[in-house]
C-alpha positions in Angstrom: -3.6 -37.6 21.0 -6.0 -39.6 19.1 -6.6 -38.2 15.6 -10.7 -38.1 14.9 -11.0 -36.2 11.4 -14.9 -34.0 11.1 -15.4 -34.9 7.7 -17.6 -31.9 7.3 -15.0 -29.6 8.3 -12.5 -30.9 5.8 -15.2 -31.0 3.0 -15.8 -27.3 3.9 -12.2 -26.3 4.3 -11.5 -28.1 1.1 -14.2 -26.0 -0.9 -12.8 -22.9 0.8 -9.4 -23.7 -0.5 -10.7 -24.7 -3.6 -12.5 -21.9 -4.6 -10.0 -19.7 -3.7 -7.8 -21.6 -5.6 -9.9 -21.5 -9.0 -10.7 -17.6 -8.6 -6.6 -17.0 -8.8 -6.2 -18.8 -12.1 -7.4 -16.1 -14.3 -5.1 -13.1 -12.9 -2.3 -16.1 -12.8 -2.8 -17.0 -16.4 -2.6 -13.3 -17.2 0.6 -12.3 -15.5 1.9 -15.8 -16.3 1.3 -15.2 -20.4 2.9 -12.1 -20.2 6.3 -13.2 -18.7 5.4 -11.9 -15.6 7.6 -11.8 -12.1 4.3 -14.0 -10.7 2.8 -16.5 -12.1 0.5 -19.6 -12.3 2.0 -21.0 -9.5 2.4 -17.9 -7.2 -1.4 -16.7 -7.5 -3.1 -19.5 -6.4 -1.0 -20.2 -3.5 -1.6 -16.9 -2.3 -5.0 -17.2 -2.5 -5.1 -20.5 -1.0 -2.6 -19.7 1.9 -4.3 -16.1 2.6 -7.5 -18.4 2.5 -5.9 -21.1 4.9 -4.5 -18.6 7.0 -7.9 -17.1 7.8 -9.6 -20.3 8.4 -7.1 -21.6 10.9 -8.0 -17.9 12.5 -11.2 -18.4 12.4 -11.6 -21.5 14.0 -8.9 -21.2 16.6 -9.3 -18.1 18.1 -12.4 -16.8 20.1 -13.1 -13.5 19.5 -13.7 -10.9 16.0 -10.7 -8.9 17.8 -7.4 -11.7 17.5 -9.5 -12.6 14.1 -8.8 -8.8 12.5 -5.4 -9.2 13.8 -5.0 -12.2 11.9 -6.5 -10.3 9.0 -4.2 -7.2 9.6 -0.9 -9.7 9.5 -2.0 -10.8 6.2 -3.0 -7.8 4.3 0.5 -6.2 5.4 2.0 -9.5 4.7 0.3 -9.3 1.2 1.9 -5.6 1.1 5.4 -6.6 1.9 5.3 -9.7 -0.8 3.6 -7.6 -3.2 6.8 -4.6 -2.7 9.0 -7.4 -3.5 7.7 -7.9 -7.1 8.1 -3.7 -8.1 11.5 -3.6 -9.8 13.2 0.2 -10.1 15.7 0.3 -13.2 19.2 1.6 -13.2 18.6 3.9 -15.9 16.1 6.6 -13.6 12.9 6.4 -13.0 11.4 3.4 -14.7 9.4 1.4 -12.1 7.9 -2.0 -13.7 5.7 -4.9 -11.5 3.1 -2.0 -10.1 0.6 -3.9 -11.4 1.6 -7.6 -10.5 2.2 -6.1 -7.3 -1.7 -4.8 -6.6 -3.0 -7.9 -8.7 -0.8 -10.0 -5.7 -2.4 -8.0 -2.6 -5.8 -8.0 -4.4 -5.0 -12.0 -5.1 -5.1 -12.0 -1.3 -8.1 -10.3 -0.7 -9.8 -13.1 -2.6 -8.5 -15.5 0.0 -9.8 -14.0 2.6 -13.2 -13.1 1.3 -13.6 -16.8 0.1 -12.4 -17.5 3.7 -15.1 -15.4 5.2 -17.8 -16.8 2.9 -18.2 -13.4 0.8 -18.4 -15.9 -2.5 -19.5 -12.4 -4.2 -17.0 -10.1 -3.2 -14.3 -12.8 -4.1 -15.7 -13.3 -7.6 -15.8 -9.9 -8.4 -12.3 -9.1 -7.0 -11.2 -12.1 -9.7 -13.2 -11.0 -12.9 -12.1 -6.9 -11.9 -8.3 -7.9 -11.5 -8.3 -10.0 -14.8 -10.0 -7.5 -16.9 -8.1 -4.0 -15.4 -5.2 -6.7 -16.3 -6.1 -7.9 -19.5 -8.0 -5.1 -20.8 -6.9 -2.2 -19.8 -2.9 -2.2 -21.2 -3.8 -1.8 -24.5 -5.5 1.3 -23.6 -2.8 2.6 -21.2 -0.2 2.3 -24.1 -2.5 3.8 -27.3 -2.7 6.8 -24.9 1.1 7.0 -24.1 1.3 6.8 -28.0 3.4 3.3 -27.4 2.5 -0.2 -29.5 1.3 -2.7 -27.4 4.5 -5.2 -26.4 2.0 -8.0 -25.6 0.8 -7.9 -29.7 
């Protein structure tokens, strides 16, 4: 098998990847700053692999049909890794990682956008996560009458 790299379609893939990649950081940092199960390493490489995994899809198979079922695998992949990081404690009903758990799925939503070349959608996805992250604790906890732990 002789091995003739398409410069173009690494350049492209590479951008794909790349992008993906950069519009993780901010809910990485986030959950990352706030001793989070997930991290700055975790969020990225779901968006990159969710990303990668929907290129390979893309260009391999043939027709919109296997590519949803590619799509499919990975948003209940996304679901099953995302169950992983809700933590029940011993002492009843206190359920913590919810919301590294939906900012992991939604992490892999911005793969696959970027992926599909919806740029937009991606972006927004990114700058929604980190602020409903960022933002919105503080707010959660002053109406639950708590301090906020992050202070």
């Amino acid at each position: 098998m002789d091995f003739n790299p398409d410069w173009s379609d690494i350049t492209s893939n590479l951008v794909h990847l790349g992008i993906a990649y950069l519009l993780a950081i901010p809910i990485a940092w986030n959950r990352e700053k706030y001793s989070r199960s997930a991290g700055l390493r975790t969020f990225p490489m779901v968006a990159m692999s969710t990303c990668g995994y929907m290129l390979i899809g893309m260009q391999v198979l043939d027709t919109s049909d296997a590519e949803a079922r590619v799509m499919y695998g990975i948003i209940t992949g996304m679901g099953f890794i995302g169950g992983g990081a809700i933590l029940k404690s011993d002492k009843g009903s206190e359920v913590s990682g919810t919301a590294t758990a939906a900012a992991l799925w939604t992490t892999g939503a911005i793969g696959l956008a970027v992926a599909w070349r919806r740029f937009e959608i991606a972006l927004l996805l990114s700058v929604l996560t980190f602020g409903t992250l960022q933002f919105i604790y503080p707010i959660k906890e002053r109406l639950r009458g708590g301090a906020d732990p992050r202070d």
